[in-house]
C-alpha positions as CSV (number, residue, x, y, z in Angstrom):
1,X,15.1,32.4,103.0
2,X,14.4,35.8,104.3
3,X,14.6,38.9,103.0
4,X,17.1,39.9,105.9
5,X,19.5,37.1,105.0
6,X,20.3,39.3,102.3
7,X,20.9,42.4,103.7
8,X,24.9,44.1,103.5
9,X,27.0,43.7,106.7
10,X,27.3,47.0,108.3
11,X,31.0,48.2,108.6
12,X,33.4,46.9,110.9
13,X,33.2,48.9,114.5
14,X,35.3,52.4,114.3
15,X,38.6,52.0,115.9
16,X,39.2,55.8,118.0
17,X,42.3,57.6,117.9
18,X,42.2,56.7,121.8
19,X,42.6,52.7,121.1
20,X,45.0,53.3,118.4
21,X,47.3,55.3,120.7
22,X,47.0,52.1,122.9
23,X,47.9,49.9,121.5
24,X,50.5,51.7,119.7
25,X,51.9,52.3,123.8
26,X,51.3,48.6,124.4
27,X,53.2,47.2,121.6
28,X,55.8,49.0,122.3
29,X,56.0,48.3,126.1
30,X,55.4,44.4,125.5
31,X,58.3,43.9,122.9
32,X,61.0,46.9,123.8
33,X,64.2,45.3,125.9
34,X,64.4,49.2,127.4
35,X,60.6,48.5,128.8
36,X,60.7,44.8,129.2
37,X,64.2,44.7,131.4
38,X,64.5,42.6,134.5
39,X,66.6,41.6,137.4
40,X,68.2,38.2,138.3
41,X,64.2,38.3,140.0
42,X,62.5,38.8,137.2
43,X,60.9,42.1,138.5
44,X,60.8,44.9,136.3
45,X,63.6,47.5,136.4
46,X,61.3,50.1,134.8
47,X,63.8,51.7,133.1
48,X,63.5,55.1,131.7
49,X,63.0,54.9,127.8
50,X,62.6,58.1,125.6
51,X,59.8,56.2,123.4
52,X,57.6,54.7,125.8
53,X,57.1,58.3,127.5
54,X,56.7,60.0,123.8
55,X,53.4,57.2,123.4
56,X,52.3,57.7,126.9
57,X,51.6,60.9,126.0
58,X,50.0,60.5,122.9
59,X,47.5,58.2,124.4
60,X,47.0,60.8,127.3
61,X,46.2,63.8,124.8
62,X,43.9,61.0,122.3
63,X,41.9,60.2,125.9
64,X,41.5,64.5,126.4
65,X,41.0,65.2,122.6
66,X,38.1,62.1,122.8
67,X,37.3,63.4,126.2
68,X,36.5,66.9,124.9
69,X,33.9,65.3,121.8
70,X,37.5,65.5,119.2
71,X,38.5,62.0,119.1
72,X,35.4,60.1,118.3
């Protein structure tokens, strides 16, 4: 056996405030009726919902705050 078999497993990767805002948006746009209405179609009706545009935004300003060297 070698000595390396041994050695502690490093950490699990760092999740950014960038993917965390993410798939904070992306949860909510895959399971809110609001987000996930459709027509007789099924197209999208892209309906306007107050939450979906409040975590847009807060992945937006994670990408600039990571952009800028403060979300990493």
């Amino acid at each position: 056996m070698s000595e390396t078999a041994c050695e502690p497993i490093p950490d699990s990767p760092q999740v950014t405030p960038t993917q965390t805002a993410f798939v904070r948006f992306a949860d909510h746009c895959a399971t809110c009726r609001t987000c996930c209405a459709m027509d007789d179609e099924g197209a999208n009706l892209n309906l306007p919902c107050a939450e979906q545009d409040r975590l847009r935004e807060g992945y937006r300003q994670a990408g600039r705050a990571a952009g800028r060297g403060g979300g990493r």
